[in-house]
Each structure stands twice: as structure tokens, then as C-alpha cells.
N, C-alpha and C positions, 0 to 999 in steps of 0.2 A: 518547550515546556512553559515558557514565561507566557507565549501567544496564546496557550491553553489555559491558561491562567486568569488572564487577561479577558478572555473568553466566558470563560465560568464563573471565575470572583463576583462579579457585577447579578448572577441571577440570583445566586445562593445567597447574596446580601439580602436582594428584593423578598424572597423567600423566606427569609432568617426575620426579618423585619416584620412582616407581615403573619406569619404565622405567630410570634412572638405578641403583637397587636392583637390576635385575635388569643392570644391565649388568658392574656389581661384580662380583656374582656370574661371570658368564658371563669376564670376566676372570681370576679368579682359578683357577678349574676350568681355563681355557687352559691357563694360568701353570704349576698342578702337573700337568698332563699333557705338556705341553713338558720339564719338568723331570725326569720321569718317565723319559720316553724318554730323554733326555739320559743319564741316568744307567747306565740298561742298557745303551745302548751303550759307554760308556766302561769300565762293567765288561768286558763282551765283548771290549772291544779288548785291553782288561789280562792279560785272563786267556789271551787269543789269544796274547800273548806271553811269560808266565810259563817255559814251554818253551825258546825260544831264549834270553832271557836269563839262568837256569838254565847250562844249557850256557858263554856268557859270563863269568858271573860264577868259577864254577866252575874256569876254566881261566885267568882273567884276561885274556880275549880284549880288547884296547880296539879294535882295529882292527872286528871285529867288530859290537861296540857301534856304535860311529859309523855302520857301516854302517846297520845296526839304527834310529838312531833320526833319521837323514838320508832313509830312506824315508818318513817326515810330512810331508817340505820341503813339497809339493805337495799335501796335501790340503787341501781348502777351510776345512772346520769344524775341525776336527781342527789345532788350533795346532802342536802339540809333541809331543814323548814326551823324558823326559828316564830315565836308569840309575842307580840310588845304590846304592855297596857296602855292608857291612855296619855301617860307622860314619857312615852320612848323607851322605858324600862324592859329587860330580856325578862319575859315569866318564863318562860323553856325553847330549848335550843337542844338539836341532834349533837348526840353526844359526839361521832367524829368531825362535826364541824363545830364544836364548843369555841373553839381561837377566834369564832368572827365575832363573838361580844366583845373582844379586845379592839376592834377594829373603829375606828372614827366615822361616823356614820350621817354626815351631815342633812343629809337628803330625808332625814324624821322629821325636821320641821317642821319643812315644807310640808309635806304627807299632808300631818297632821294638823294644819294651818288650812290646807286647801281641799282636804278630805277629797284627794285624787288617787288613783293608783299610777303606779311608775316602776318600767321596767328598763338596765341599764347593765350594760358592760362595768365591773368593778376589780378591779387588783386586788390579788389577796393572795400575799406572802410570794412567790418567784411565780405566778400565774394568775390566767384570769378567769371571773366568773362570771354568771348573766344572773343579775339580782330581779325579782320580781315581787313588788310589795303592794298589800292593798289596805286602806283602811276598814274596820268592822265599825258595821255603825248602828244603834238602834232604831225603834220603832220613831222615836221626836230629833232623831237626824244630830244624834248627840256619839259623839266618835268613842268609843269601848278598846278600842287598843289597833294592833297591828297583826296581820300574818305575812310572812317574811318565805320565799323560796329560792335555792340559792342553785343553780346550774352548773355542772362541768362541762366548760366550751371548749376542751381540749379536744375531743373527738370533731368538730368544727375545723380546726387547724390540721390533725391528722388529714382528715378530707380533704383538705387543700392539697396539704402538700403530695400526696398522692397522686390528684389531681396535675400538677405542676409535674413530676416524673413522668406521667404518661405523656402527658404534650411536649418534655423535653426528648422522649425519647421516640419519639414520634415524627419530633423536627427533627433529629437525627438521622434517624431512618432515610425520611424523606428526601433529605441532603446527600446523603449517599446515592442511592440512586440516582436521582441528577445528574452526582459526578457519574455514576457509571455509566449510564445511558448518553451523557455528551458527550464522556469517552469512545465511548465505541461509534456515536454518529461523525465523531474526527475521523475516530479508525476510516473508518469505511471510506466516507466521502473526500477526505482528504491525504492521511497518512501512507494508506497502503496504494491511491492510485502514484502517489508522489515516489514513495519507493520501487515502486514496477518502472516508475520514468528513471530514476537515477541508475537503476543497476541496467535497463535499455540500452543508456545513455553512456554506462561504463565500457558494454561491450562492443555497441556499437560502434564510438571512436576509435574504440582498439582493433578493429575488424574483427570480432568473434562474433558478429551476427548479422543478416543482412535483412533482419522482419521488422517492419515497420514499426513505430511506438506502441505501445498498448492503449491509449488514451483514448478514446472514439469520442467521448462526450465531444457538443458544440460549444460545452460554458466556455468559462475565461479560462477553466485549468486546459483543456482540449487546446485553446490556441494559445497559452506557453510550449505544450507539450510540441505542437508544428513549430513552432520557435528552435525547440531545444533540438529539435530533428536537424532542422538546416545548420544548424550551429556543431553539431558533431557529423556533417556530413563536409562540410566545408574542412573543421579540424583535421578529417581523417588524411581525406584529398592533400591538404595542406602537407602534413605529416609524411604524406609520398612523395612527393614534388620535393619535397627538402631531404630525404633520404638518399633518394637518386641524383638529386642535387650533389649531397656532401660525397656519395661513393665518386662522382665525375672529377671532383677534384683534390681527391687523397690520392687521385693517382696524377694529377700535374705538381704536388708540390712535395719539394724533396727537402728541404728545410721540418723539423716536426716543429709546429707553434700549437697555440692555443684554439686557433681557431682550424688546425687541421685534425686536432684532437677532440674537436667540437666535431666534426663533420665525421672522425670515424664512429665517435657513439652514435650518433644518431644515423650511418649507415650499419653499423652492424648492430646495434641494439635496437635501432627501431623506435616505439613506443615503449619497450622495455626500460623502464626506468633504473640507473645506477644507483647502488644502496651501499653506502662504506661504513664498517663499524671500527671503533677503538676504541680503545683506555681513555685516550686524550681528545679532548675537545676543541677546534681549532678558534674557538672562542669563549671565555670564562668572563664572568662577571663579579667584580667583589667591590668590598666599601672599603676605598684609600682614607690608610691609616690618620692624615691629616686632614682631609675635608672632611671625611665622614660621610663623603657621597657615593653610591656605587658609581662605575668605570669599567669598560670592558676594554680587556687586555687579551694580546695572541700570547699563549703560553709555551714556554722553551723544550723544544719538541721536535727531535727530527723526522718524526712522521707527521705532524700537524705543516710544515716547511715542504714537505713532498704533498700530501694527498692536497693539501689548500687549494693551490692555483688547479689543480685537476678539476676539482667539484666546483673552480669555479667558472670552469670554461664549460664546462657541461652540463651544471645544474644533476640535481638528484638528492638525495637522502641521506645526511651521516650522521650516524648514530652513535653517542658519546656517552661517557661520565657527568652529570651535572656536577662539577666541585668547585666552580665557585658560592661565594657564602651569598653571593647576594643575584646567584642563578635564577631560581627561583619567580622572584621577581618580574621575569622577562620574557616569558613561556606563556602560549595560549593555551586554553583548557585540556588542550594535548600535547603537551609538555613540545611543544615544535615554536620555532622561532625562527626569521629570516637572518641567513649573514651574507657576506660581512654587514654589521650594520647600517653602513652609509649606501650602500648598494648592495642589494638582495639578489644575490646571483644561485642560492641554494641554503636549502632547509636541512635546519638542524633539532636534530630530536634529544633530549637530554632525560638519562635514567639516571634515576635517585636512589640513591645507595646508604644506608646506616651507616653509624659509625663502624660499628661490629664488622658490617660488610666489606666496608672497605681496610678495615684492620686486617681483615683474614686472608681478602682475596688480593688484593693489593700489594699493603706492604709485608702481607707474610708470604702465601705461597709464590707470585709473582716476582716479588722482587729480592726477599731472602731466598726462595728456593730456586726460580730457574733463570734469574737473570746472572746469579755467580756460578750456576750450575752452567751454562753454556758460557762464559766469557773464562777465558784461562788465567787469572787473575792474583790466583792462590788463595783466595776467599772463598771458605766451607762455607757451601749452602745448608740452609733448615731446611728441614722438610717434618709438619707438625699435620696431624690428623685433622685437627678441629680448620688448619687454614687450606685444609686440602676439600673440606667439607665445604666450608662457605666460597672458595673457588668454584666449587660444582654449582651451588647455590646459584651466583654470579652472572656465571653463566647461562644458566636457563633462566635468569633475569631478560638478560639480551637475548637471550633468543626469542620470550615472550613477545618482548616491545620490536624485533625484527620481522616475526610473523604476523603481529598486528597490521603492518607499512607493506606486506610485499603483493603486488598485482594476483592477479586470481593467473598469470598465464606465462610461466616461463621467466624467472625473474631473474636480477643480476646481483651475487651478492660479492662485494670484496673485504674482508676481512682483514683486518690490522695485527700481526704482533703476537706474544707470546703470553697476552691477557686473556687469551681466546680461542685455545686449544680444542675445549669443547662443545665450540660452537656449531663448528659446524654439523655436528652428527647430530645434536639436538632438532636443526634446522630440517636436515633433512628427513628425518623422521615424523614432520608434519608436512615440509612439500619437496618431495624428491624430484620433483619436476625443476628445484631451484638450480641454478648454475656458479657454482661458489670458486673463488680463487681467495688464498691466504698467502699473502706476505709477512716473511720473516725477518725483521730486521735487525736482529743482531745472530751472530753466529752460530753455527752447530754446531756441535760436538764432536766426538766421534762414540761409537758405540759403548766401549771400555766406560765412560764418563756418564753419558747419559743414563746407563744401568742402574746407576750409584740411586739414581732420580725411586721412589716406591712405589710411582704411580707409573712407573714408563709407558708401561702397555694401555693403561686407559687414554692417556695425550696420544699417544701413536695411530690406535685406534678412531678418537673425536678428529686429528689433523687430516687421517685419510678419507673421510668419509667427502672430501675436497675433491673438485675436477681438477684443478690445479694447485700449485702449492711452489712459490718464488722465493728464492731465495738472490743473497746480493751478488756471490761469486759462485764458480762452479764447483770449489772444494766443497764448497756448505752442502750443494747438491749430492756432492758423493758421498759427506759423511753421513746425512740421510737416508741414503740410500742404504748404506750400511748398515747402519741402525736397524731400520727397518723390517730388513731380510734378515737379522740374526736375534734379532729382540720379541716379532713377531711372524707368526704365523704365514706366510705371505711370500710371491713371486717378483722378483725385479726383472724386469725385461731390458737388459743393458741397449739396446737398438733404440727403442721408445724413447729412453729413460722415463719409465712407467714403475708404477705399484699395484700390483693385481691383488686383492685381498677380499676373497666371498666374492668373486666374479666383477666386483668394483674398482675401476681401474683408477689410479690417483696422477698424474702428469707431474714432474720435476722440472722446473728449470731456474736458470741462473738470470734473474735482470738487474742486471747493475741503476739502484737508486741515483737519481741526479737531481736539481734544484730549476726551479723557474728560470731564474738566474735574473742579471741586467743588461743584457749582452747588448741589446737596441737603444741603450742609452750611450749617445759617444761623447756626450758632453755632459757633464754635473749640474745639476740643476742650483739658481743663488741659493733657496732653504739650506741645502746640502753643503755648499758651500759656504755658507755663513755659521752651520755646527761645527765644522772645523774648524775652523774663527778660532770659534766659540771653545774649544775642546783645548787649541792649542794653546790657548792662554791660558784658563785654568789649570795645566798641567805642565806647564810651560814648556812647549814640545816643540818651540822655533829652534830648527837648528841641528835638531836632535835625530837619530833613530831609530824607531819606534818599530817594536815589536807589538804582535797581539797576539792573545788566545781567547777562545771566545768555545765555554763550556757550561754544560750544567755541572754541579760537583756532584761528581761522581768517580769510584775507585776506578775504574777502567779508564778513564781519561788520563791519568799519571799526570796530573796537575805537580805533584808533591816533585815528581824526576825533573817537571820542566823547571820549576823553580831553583831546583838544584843545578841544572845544567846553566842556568842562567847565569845564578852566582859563581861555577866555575869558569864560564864565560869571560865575565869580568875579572877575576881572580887571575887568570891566564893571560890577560890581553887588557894589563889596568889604562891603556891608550883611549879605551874606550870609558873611561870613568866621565863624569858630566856630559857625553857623548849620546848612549846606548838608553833607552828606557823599555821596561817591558810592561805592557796593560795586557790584565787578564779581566775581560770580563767573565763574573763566575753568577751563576742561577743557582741558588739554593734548593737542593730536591731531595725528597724522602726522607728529613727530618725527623721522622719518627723513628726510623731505625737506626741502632745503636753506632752500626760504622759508618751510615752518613755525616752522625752527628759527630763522633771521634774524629772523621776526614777534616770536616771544615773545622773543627782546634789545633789540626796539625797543621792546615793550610795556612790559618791568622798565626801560629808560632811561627812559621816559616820564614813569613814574609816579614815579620816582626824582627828577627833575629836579621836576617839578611838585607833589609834594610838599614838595624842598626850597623852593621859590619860595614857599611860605607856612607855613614852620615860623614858628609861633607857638604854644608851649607845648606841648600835649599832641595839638593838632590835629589831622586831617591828612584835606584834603579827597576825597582818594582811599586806597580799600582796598582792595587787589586780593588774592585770595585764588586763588590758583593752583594746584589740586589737582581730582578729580572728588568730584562731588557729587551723591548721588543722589536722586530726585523726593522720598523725605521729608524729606533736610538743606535741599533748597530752599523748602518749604514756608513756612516762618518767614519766609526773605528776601523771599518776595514779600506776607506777609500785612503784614510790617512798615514795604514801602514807599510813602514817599507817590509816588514816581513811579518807572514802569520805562522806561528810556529803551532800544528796537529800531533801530539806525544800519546796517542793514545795506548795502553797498553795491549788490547784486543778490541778492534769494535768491527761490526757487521760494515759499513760505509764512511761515515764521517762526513758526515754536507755542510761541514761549518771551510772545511778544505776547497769545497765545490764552491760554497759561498765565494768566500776569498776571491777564489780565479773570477768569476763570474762578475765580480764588484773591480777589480784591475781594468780599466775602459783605458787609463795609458798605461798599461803593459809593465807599470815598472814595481814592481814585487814580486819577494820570493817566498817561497811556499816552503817550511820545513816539515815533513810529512811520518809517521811513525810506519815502518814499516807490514805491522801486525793491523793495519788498517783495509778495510776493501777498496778505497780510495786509490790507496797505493799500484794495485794492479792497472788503475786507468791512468792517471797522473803521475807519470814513471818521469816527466821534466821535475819534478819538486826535487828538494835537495831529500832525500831518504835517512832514516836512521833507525835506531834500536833503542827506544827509549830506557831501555834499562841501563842503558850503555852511557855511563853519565858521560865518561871522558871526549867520545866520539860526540856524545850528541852536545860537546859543548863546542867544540870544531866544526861541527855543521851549521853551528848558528855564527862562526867567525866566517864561514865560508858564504853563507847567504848575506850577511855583512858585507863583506872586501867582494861581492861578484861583480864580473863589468857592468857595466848600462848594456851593450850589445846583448850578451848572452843573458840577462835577465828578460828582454826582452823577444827574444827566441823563446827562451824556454815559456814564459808567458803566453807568445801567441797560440805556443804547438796546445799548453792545457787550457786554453780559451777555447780552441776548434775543438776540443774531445767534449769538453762540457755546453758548447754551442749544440752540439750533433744530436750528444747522448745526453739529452736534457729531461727534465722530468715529463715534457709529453711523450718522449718519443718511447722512455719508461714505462706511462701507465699508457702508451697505443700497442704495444710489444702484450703487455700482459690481458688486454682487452683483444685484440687479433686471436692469442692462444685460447683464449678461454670459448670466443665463437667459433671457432674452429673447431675446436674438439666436441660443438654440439650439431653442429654437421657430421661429424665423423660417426 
């Protein structure tokens, strides 16, 4: 639009200009021909009457006079005629122009000094008039008085401006046209051969067409258009050769990494591009509270810690929440932006949401209604009409901005979480050709529980409308399955583990989430080594041992039990007083709702209290650091601790546990693990407990305490090798395998 601009500005000016110039003109030539006329006639009238006023003057007729200049009363143009004797004196004047003998009339004396006539433009009261005067003179050239005729030159000006509309709207006119005729000679000779090349050019690289360009001309466009041939004939070739490439060696390597994860997308997806959506954004931008600058931060998220290093080994599409405040900002005209920012490994699309929007869908149906509705928690879900409404809203938000991004041919979409139930049915309802998979990351329910839910059957309905659908363990799979067959309409095929519903089959299965991890690092880098330092002295940690926890606050996490368990910990075992320290770093999340906001008062009482309970000296057996933190500030907290203790009360995985093991490079920490964790089923070495279970889980943390070096170390290696194995590529190649599979099938 600017080059069209650019284009056309510069004639319309020349045009605007010139037309304008001649319109001056053509004004002005009106102007002195109107004025022209004007003036002959008022002589004529003058001179028409020289005669009888003559006679008048002569005999000092007044009666006469009056008569004389009363027959004006009624001409249109023609204001007045007024009589002056031979001293300037008014003998009669038209009665509706009687006001001009009040008028200063310098130009008598001259008159009657030079015994000339003169006719003149004159002001008279808010307008103007064309005066016309001549002297009466007799037979020995002896001056007898004056006749006076006074003009209305407002009908002069009306004609102008008349005049002036028609040539304004004329240049109008003519400007338009311009623009549209240069419009449509873009159209033609430019726009539309340009668009026949890019959409060519679309399918051709992709292999959905094998006919040459459209382009025949010999101009300069004809030989981009041969340019642009070789250039996606080259990409496509390329594109095969690295396909067949990556299948040759996903079957030499048994280790799953990044770059075998690389090599399975692009054997089994092809040119099909990866599209991942979620709540959370694996990048946010906002302005720190102190500088005042924006900063981009990775925010506290264990699906942003899972899908990241995926999209980054692969490249493709993920599609977020814009919530930082100062997002905005960073986004091209299609709201997409390269991350990570230092290295551009995949594009990120950010949708913008109101306040209202994210009030409803977020922190009301989301997170009041089905994040305490699936987690066992003893926290009653809402469930409110108006946040079930802007939920649906939401949702066909992202589905808009999803079908905007997806190939014309078979696309790949993976879906995030329990923000986006009804996505998928939206999705497919404009391309059924799409190929969708939805992971669930936190836990299912069972039938009984979800019912409670008043939307069941619409979520049940948008989730199957999925080829596939992942969950973390296999219980979650059954209570789905469950769900499903007695809440809805529908066949489970226990053999598949399938959901047939309307002839559309939905696929189940269990993939235990895992972390990138650091496994490849066997030595600490100095940076890393120098936060430690740095951490130990600040908190004064020489000597000591140092627990962590590393959570967003949140009720599921039973922060509140571990704190408890900690101080019966010490309370049990006071050997351990100036000894024992425990850091919890904690991520502040969902502030807007009422028990988030209750949790973190109860957490700062806690630790408040339970710190006071053993102030001696400098001590202080808990440190709770309340702020986010991102995967490199934590890096150090987990390298430095001899134990990370996981209390969650119910969670779907737990990859702060995965973290852990994965950040252990010498083997020596122990893992205190909740047993209502899906973590648990993989990492059966960590020491286990019941977080409700104060007394025990305070003996499990005296146990991960007093364990040998040997057996700390065993038990390290064996959950090193499970999270080495089953790491997040081998994760997201498991759910990328099933889901091409199933489009063969």
C-alpha cells in the first residue's frame, strides 16, 4: 500500500496543482468580465439620465428629482440612484438606499473639481457596491450638479463562488478516478500476476503441483517469476533429501535428543509445518518494576519447560496468550515474533485478550472451575454462566488466529491443556483434513466428579473431536475413558483404547511428560559456579543442608504441609538446628483469585511464625524467596541442594522433580517425592511420602538427610537413566509417531 502510495501521491499532487492554477485563473477572467459588464451598464444608465436631470437641476425641480430617482425603488440589481447639486449636496436619493447620504464620500470633489465621471467598488455597511458617478454640465461647460448610481455586486460573488464548487468538485471527481484507474492498472499488471506467482509458489514447494509458473511475459516480472521457479524447485528437492535423510537415521539412534526429534518431524511431517497452542506463552515481555525498561522473561510453567526445547529443535508455530504488558511492543503487523530472542529457532504468534476475557476464561472457568474440579484437592470448583460464555468466546478466538497459520494441505495441530477443550471441534469444523493431538496435564477425574462439571458433555464433545488425546499416566486414560462411555453417547473400544462417537474415532493414550534436562553437561560451568558463590554467602549456606522447593503457589502443591513437615522436622531432630536450611523458591500465580490470594497469607504466616519458633542468631531454617524465577536463576538452587523435597497434593507430572534429577551431574541428592504425583510412578528411587501425612513426611526428610553417599548415589543414577531415556524428546516423538500413524491408518 505505501509503494502505491508512493506511486500515485506525486500525480494527484501535479494534477491538484495545476488544475487549481488554472482554476485561479479561470476565476479571475470571470471576476474582470463580470466587472466589466457591470460597469457599462452603469455608465449607460448614467448617461441615460444626464438629460432629465439636466432639466432638474436647471430649474430646481425637487419634486421632479424624487420622482426621478424613486423609479430604482424596484429594480433588482440596480440599488439606488441618488442627485447632487452643484456643492455635493443630496437633492434625492432612492428611498431603500437613503443610509448612503450618511456615508463619507470623498470622491465629490474630485468629481466636481475635474468635471470627470468615475466608477468604483465602495463598502457600504457589511458589503460592497460598484458606485457609478457622473457630472451634469451645461451648455458654457459650467458643472449643474451630480447623478449617482449604486450597484449590487453581491450576485458577482455568488458567480464566483459557484464558479469555485464546480471546479472544486470537478477536481474531485477527476482525482478519483485517477486513483481508480491506477488502481486497477496495479491490479492488472502487477498485483494479480504477483499473486498467481506466490500461491504457484505455495504449492509448488509443497508438491501439490507440478505446472509450470503462470508468468509468460519477457519483462523483468517474467524473469523473477523463472528465479522464483528454480528457487522452489531447488527447496522442494532439498526438502526430500532431508526427509529421507532424517527417516535413515531415527532408526541408527537409540538415545532420543534434539536433533533426532528434528529428524523425526521432518520424516514424518514433511513440509507439514508443527502448530502448538496454549494458555501460556513460552516468552512474555513486560517493564521491570525498577528500570522502567521492558525485559523478556520465560514464565513459571510446566508446559512452557516441556513444549520449549521441542519447538526449538524443530521450528513451527506456537500459538499463545499475549499477557505480558509490554508484549505488544515486540510483535510484526501479525502479531508473530521470532524466539528465543537471542536465537530464532521458532515463531511465536500472540493473541490479545481483554480484560473481561481473560477474567472469564481464565481465572473464572479455567482456573476456578476445572482446575479444582480435576485435581482432589478438597477445593469446590465455580462454575458461573457468563465465564462459561467468554470460555467459548476464547476459544473461537484461537481457533480464528489457528486457521488463519494452517497450510492449505493436511496440517499438524498440538494442542496444550485444559484452556482449550473447545478447540478442537471449532478447528475442525473449517479443516477436517487437520490432524490434532491434545495433551492433558494435569489429572482426570473420574466420572462421579466430572459430572458435578454443567458443561460436561460440551468439553467431552470439543476434546473428542481430537485424533488423539495424551494424557501423563494410564489411570488418567481409564478415568477418561470412563467418563466418556457413561456421560456421553459413545463406544470405547477397550483393544484400541479408542472413542468412537458419530463414526469419529478419538485415540487414548498415556505419555509420561519429561524435561530437556542437563544430562550432557558433566561438569558445571564457572557462571554456574560462581552463583553458588554467590547464593552461599548470602544465605549463609557453608556447611549447611540445604533443602529446596521450587513451585508456583499454588493449592495443589501443599507448600503449607511442607513447611509443616519441615518444622516438625527440626522440632523432632533439634541436632539439626543451625545445621538444616530449607529454600522454597515460590512464583506468585492467579492473584486474582480469592484462594490464591488467601494461600500466599497463609504461606508469609507460616514461615513467619516458624521461623520465629527458632530464631537463634542469625539462623533461620526457612527461606522463602517469593518472586519468579527463571530456568537459569534456578539452576544454582538445584545444583546446590542436598535434597529437593515435591509435596504435591495431586498433580498430573511434576517436572520441577524431573528437573532436579536431571541438574544432579555428581549424583549426590535426594529426591523427596509426594506420592499423588505422576512423577512418582517413574522415579520409584526418590524417597516417597503422603504429603498429608505430616509425621511421616517429616521422617522422610530425616531419612533423605542421614542417607549414605553410596545409596544416594545409586539411587541417583537408576533416576538419572529413566529421565536420560524418557526425556521430553522421546515425549513429544512418542506423541508425533501416534498421531502419523493414525493418518495412515
Amino acid at each position: 500500500m505505501k509503494r502505491l502510495l508512493l506511486f500515485i501521491l506525486p500525480i494527484l499532487i501535479i494534477v491538484a496543482i495545476g488544475f487549481t492554477v488554472f482554476g485561479i485563473m479561470q476565476i479571475r477572467f470571470t471576476q474582470d468580465k463580470l466587472m466589466d459588464d457591470l460597469q457599462k451598464k452603469a455608465k449607460a444608465v448614467d448617461e441615460s439620465l444626464d438629460f432629465s436631470a439636466r432639466a432638474i437641476l436647471l430649474n430646481n425641480d425637487l419634486k421632479s428629482a424624487n420622482r426621478l430617482v424613486e423609479s430604482f425603488q424596484k429594480r433588482e440589481r440596480l440599488q439606488g440612484c441618488v442627485i447632487y447639486d452643484k456643492e455635493g449636496k443630496v437633492l434625492a436619493i432612492t428611498e431603500r438606499f437613503s443610509d448612503w447620504k450618511e456615508k463619507e464620500k470623498s470622491y465629490l470633489k474630485d468629481i466636481l473639481a475635474n468635471k470627470a465621471p468615475r466608477g468604483a467598488l465602495e463598502n457600504f455597511k457589511d458589503y460592497s457596491v460598484y458606485s457609478y458617478i457622473i457630472p451634469v454640465i451645461d451648455d458654457e461647460n459650467t458643472i449643474l450638479g451630480m447623478v449617482e448610481v449604486i450597484y449590487d455586486t453581491s450576485y458577482v460573488f455568488t458567480t464566483l463562488t459557484a464558479l469555485w464548487e464546480r471546479l472544486s468538485v470537478s477536481l474531485i471527481t477527476l482525482l478519483v478516478l485517477i486513483v481508480l484507474i491506477m488502481l486497477l492498472i496495479q491490479r492488472q499488471i502487477f498485483t494479480l500476476p504477483v499473486v498467481r506467482l506466490t500461491e504457484w509458489f505455495q504449492h509448488f514447494q509443497k508438491g501439490e503441483t507440478e505446472a509450470a509458473h503462470p508468468i509468460k511475459g519477457k519483462d523483468e516480472l517474467g524473469k523473477l517469476a523463472n528465479e522464483v521457479e528454480q528457487v522452489a524447485l531447488s527447496l522442494r528437492i532439498a526438502r526430500k533429501v532431508v526427509s529421507e535423510k532424517a527417516t535413515e537415521r531415527i532408526k541408527k539412534d537409540e538415545l532420543w535428543t534434539e536433533s533426532k526429534l528434528r529428524d523425526l518431524i521432518h520424516a514424518r511431517l514433511g513440509e507439514n509445518a508443527l502448530f502448538v497452542v496454549s494458555n501460556r506463552e513460552p516468552y512474555m515481555h513486560v517493564i521491570d518494576d525498577i528500570t522502567g525498561q521492558p525485559k523478556c522473561i520465560r514464565p513459571a510453567s510446566g508446559v512452557v519447560t516441556a513444549i520449549h526445547p521441542i519447538m526449538s529443535a524443530c521450528g513451527g508455530t506456537w500459538i499463545a496468550h499475549g499477557s505480558g504488558n509490554a508484549d505488544r511492543k515486540f510483535v510484526n503487523s501479525k502479531d508473530k515474533l521470532g524466539v528465543p530472542p537471542e536465537d530464532n529457532r521458532y515463531i511465536l504468534k500472540r493473541v490479545w485478550l481483554s480484560k473481561e476475557e481473560e477474567e472469564g476464561y481464565y481465572y473464572g472457568f479455567a482456573n476456578e472451575g476445572l482446575w479444582p474440579l480435576c485435581h482432589m484437592t478438597h477445593t469446590r470448583p465455580v462454575f458461573r454462566e457468563a465465564d462459561w460464555q467468554m470460555y467459548k468466546k476464547v476459544n473461537q478466538k484461537f481457533a480464528d488466529s489457528v486457521l488463519a497459520e494452517l497450510p492449505t494441505k493436511n496440517p499438524f495441530l498440538f494442542i496444550q491443556d485444559y484452556h482449550f477443550t473447545l478447540l478442537a471441534k471449532m478447528i475442525k469444523e473449517k479443516r477436517p483434513d487437520a490432524r490434532i493431538a491434545l495433551f492433558w496435564h494435569i489429572p482426570w477425574p473420574n466420572p462421579e466428579v466430572f459430572s458435578t462439571c454443567p458443561y460436561h458433555k460440551q468439553i467431552l464433545e470439543g476434546m473428542l473431536a481430537c485424533d488423539l488425546i495424551g494424557f501423563h499416566v494410564q489411570s488418567h486414560c481409564n478415568n477418561f475413558l470412563e467418563t466418556s462411555n457413561r456421560l456421553l453417547e459413545s463406544r470405547v473400544d477397550t483393544e484400541k483404547f479408542s472413542i468412537v462417537r458419530f463414526e469419529k474415532e478419538t485415540f487414548v493414550r498415556a505419555f509420561p511428560i519429561s524435561v530437556d534436562g542437563y544430562l550432557d553437561q558433566n561438569k558445571q560451568s564457572p557462571d554456574l559456579l560462581r552463583e553458588i558463590d554467590r547464593i552461599k554467602k548470602e544465605f549463609e549456606l557453608e556447611g549447611k543442608i540445604v533443602a529446596i522447593g521450587v513451585d508456583r503457589i499454588d493449592y495443589t502443591k501443599g507448600l503449607v504441609e511442607r513447611l509443616l513437615a519441615v518444622d516438625r522436622f527440626i522440632e523432632k531432630n533439634p541436632q539439626y538446628k543451625n545445621k538444616f536450611v530449607f529454600i522454597q523458591l515460590a512464583a506468585p500465580s492467579r492473584t486474582h483469585i480469592k484462594q490464591y490470594h488467601d494461600l500466599m497469607n497463609e504461606i508469609d504466616e507460616v514461615v513467619e511464625k516458624k521461623n520465629w519458633k527458632y530464631s537463634e542468631g542469625e539462623w533461620r531454617p526457612i527461606i522463602y524467596l517469593k518472586r519468579h524465577f527463571s530456568p537459569e536463576e534456578i539452576k544454582p538452587y538445584y545444583s546446590l541442594a542436598d535434597i529437593c523435597i515435591v509435596s504435591s497434593l495431586h498433580d498430573g507430572m511434576n517436572l520441577v522433580a524431573k528437573e532436579y534429577v536431571a541438574s544432579k551431574t555428581d549424583f549426590n541428592g535426594v529426591l523427596v517425592l509426594s506420592r499423588f504425583t505422576g512423577a512418582a510412578r517413574e522415579l520409584t528411587d526418590s524417597v516417597l511420602i503422603n504429603p498429608y501425612a505430616i509425621e511421616e513426611f517429616s521422617d522422610a526428610i530425616k531419612s533423605a538427610v542421614e542417607m549414605p553417599r553410596e545409596e544416594k548415589k545409586k539411587r541417583m543414577e537408576n533416576m538419572r537413566k529413566i529421565v536420560s531415556e524418557n526425556n521430553v524428546y522421546r515425549w513429544a516423538g512418542n506423541i508425533i509417531t501416534e498421531l502419523t500413524a493414525l493418518k495412515k491408518s
